[in-house]
N, C-alpha and C positions, 0 to 999 in steps of 0.2 A: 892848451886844453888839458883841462886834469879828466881823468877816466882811474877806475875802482871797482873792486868787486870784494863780496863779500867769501871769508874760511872759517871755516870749524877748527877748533883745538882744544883738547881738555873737556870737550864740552857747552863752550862756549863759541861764540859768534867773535872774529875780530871782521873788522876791516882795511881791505891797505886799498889806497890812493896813488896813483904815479902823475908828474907834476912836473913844468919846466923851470929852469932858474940859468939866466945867460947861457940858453942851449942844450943843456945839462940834463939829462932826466933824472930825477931823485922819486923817491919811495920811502911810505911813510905807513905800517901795521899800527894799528890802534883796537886795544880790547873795545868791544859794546857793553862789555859787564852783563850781558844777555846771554839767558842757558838755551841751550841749540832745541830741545825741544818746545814748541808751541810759539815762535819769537822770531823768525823770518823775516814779515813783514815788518815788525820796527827795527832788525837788524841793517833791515834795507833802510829807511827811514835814516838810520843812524848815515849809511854809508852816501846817501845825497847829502846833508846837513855837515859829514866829513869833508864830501866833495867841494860844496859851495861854501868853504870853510878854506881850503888849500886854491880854490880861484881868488881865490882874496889873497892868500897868503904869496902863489904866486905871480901874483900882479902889484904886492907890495914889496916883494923881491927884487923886481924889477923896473922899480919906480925910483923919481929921482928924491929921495928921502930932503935935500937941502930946501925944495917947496913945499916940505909939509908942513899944517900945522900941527902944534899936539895936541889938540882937542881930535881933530882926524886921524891924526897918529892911536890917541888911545881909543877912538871908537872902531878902528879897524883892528884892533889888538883883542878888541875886544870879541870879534868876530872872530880869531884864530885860536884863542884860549876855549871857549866854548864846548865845543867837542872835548876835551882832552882835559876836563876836570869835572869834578863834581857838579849834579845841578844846583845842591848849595852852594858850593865855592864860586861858581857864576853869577850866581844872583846875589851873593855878596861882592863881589869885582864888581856888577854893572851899576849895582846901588849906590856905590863908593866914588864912580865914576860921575855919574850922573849926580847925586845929591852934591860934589864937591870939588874934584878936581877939573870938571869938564867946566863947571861955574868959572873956577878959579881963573882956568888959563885961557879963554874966554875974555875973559876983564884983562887980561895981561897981551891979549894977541899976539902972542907969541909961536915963531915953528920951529919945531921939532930943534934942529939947531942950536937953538938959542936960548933952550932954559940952561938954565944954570943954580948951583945948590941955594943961592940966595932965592930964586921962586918958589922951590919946594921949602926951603925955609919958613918964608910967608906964608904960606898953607898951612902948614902945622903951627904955626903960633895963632894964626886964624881959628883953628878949632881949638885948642884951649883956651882961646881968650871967650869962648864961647860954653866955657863951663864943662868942656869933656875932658876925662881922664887921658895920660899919657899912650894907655894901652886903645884908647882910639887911633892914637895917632900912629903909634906902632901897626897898626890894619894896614892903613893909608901909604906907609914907608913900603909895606912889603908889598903893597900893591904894586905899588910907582917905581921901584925896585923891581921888580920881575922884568915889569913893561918895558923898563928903559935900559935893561940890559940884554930883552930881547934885538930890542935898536939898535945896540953894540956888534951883538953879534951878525945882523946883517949889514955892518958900515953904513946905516944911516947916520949916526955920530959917532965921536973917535972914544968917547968914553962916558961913565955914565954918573951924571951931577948926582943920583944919589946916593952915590960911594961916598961924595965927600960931606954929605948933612948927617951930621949926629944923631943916631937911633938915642930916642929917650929909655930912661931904664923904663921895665916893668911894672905896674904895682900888681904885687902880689895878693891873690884873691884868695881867702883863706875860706874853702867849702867847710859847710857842715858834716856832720856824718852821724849814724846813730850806731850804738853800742849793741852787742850781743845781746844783750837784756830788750833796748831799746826795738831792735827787728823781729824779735818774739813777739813782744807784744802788737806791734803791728802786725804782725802775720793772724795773728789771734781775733783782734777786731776786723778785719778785711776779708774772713774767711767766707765768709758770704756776699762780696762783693764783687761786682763783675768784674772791675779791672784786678783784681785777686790772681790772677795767672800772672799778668804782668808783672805786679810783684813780687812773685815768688820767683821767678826767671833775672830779674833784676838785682832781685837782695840776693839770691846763691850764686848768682852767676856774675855779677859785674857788667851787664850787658848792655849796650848803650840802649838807648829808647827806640833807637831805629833799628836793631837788631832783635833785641825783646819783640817787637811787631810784626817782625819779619819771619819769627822764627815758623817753622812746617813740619808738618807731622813728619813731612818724606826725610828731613834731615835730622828726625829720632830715630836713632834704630836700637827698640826696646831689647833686641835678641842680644846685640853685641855691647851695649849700655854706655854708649856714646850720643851726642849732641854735636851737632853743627853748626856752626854758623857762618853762612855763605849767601846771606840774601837779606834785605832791606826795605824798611817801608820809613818815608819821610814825605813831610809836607810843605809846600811851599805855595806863597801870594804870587801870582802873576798874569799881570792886567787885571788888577782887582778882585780874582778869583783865584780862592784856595784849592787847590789840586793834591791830591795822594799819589805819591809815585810809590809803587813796588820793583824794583831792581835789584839784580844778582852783584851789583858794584856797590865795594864797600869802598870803606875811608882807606886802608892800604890795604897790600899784600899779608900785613901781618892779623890784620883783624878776620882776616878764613883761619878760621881754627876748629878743631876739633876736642870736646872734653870728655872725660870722662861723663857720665850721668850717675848725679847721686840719688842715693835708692829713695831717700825723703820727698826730691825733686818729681821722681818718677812714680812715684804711687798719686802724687798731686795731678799729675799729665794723665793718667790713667784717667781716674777718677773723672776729669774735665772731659777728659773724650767721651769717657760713654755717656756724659750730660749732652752736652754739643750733638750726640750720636741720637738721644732721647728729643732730642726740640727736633733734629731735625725729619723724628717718625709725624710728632705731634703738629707741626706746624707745616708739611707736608709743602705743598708747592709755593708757600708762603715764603720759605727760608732760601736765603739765599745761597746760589751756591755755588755765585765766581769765586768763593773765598773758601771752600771745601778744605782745602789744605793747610788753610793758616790755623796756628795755636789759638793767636788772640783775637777771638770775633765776640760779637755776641750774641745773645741769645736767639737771634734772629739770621744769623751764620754771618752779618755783616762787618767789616774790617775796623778794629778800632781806629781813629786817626790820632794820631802822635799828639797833637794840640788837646784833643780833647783827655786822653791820660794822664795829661801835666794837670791840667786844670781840676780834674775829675781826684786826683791825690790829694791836691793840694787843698781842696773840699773836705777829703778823706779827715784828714789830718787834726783839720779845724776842728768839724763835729766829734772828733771826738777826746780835744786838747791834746792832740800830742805834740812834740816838740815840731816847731815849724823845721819843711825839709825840700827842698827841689825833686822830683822824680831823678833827677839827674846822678844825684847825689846818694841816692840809692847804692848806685855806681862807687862811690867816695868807703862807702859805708861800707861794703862788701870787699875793698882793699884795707881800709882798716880795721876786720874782722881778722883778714890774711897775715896783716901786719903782727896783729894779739898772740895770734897762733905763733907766730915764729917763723912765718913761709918766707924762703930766701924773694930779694926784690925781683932777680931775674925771674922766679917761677910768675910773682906776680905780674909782669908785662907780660909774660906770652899769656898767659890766664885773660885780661883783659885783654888781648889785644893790639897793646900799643907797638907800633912800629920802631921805637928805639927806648933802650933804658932809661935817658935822661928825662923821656917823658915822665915814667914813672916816678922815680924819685922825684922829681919839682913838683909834680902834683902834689903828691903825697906825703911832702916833707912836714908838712905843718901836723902829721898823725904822730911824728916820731916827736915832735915839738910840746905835744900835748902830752903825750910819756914822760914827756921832764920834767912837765908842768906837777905832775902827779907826784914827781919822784922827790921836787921841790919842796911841794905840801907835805909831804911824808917824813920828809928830813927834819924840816921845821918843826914838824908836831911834836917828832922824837924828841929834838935838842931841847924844846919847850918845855916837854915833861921832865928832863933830867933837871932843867933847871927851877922848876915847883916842887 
């Protein structure tokens, strides 16, 4: 029988769970990403969906792994992973599962036992023969990889078939990005436009789209002139219905940071509040006002949704020919502004957030690339001239 209850720490809700495995009792604390005021009840929420999470997990403890299939093996895996990652990183595992390997092995009827690297083999030549890039496949590996070394480590098999299948390399995706010159001018035409905050939080800050959405007046604090960022808005299809989550759970520990606030930034945030402060005299019981607290709503105090900012820029951009850009990439463009400047790479990771160097530098190798490119033309034009 698993039993749990929910603690406070930092301000946050965790939950721990205690659970059998061959007699044994184990214990298992998991943040909610949930701030301890107003969030109770889906901390609670969280800690049954934790619970009926570790009945699964152990009763797959304690099963005789040599009868399973992997189709059952990865849907109950998929039941234990749930909890203990991202709602995106979920709904990406179940879509991967479901659109592909559960098909696969399926057709192969095979348990648990008995794959071996030559089936996951077959899978990945399956989907490229099917027209997708390596870096689909790379998804798929690490998917399958997780799963199947979860298996390891509870002696359902003795080792894990996809150690021995070759990760294909990467292809490398080389983002756009816009110039100093280039962000000005956007800022310039967008001045008057709603998603215009977003913007401007986006290009100074590096802030991912789900962070920019997220961001709260509560985590400006104009006195001390700092910014936070420790909360999130994303969107996601399930069961055919698009859903808005707002939660305190980011992508890592490294993405809660704190910045400085730039005084350009801050008269921009000003300004927007006392508009936001003015709708909401003028529109009086009309305006919404579960979303009081968010930066980015609109006129009507209602929360923008991620999907519609993408889409709503990307319109931006069109009407007004500027260079095609992902909102995303906003993000791109605010590290190779950093880059121009001279800012060492390490200030750049903690500035955005990433949770290890190598992030940084791989993304953003291809900024230093296009410095070459320039340094090449410049050389060339020189030599050029000396020789006319």
């Amino acid at each position: 029988m698993v039993t749990g209850s929910i603690y406070e720490r930092k301000g946050i809700y965790y939950a721990i769970v205690s659970y059998y495995v061959d007699g044994r009792r184990k214990q298992k604390s998991v943040s909610t990403g949930l701030s301890v005021k107003g969030n109770k009840r889906r901390a609670l929420e969280f800690l049954e969906n934790l619970k009926r999470t570790y009945e699964t997990k152990e009763s797959m403890e304690n099963m005789d792994g040599s009868r399973l299939l992997m189709t059952d093996y990865m849907d109950e895996w998929l039941k234990i992973v749930k909890p203990l990652v991202e709602r995106a990183t979920y709904k990406s595992y179940d879509n991967m599962v479901s659109a592909r390997i559960r098909p696969h092995f399926e057709k192969l009827n095979l348990l648990l036992t008995e794959v071996e690297p030559k089936h996951i083999k077959m899978l990945y030549d399956e989907i490229l023969e099917q027209g997708y890039t390596t870096n689909t496949v790379i998804h798929y590996h690490a998917v399958l990889h997780q799963a199947l070394a979860y298996a390891v480590k509870n002696d359902y098999i003795l080792s894990n078939p996809a150690d021995r299948v070759k990760r294909p390399k990467k292809n490398k995706h080389i983002s756009s990005f816009y110039t100093k010159e280039e962000i000005l001018t956007l800022l310039d035409i967008a001045k008057d436009d709603p998603i215009y905050i977003p913007i401007v939080l986006s290009a100074y800050y590096g802030f991912r789209r789900s962070e920019t959405l997220g961001m709260r007046w509560s985590a400006i604090d104009f006195e001390n002139k700092t910014i936070t960022v420790n909360h999130k808005v994303t969107e996601l299809t399930e069961n055919g219905k698009t859903i808005v989550y707002a939660e305190d759970k980011l992508k890592t520990k490294s993405s809660y940071r704190t910045l400085p606030l730039i005084p350009v930034v801050e008269e921009k945030l000003l300004e927007h509040k006392a508009k936001l402060e003015r709708n909401q005299k003028l529109f009086g019981n009309s305006y919404c006002k579960e979303y009081i607290d968010y930066v980015c709503v609109d006129e009507m105090g209602k929360l923008f949704r991620p999907n519609f900012v993408s889409d709503h820029f990307g319109w931006l951009l069109k009407k007004y020919g500027l260079k095609k850009l992902t909102f995303k990439e906003l993000r791109h463009s605010c590290a190779s502004m950093l880059v121009a400047e001279g800012i060492p790479m390490k200030s750049i990771q903690e500035w955005l957030g990433h949770s290890n160097f190598s992030t940084t530098a791989d993304i953003y190798s291809h900024i230093d690339y296009h410095a070459k490119q320039q340094s090449a033309a410049a050389i060339g034009n020189a030599l050029q001239s000396k020789k006319d």
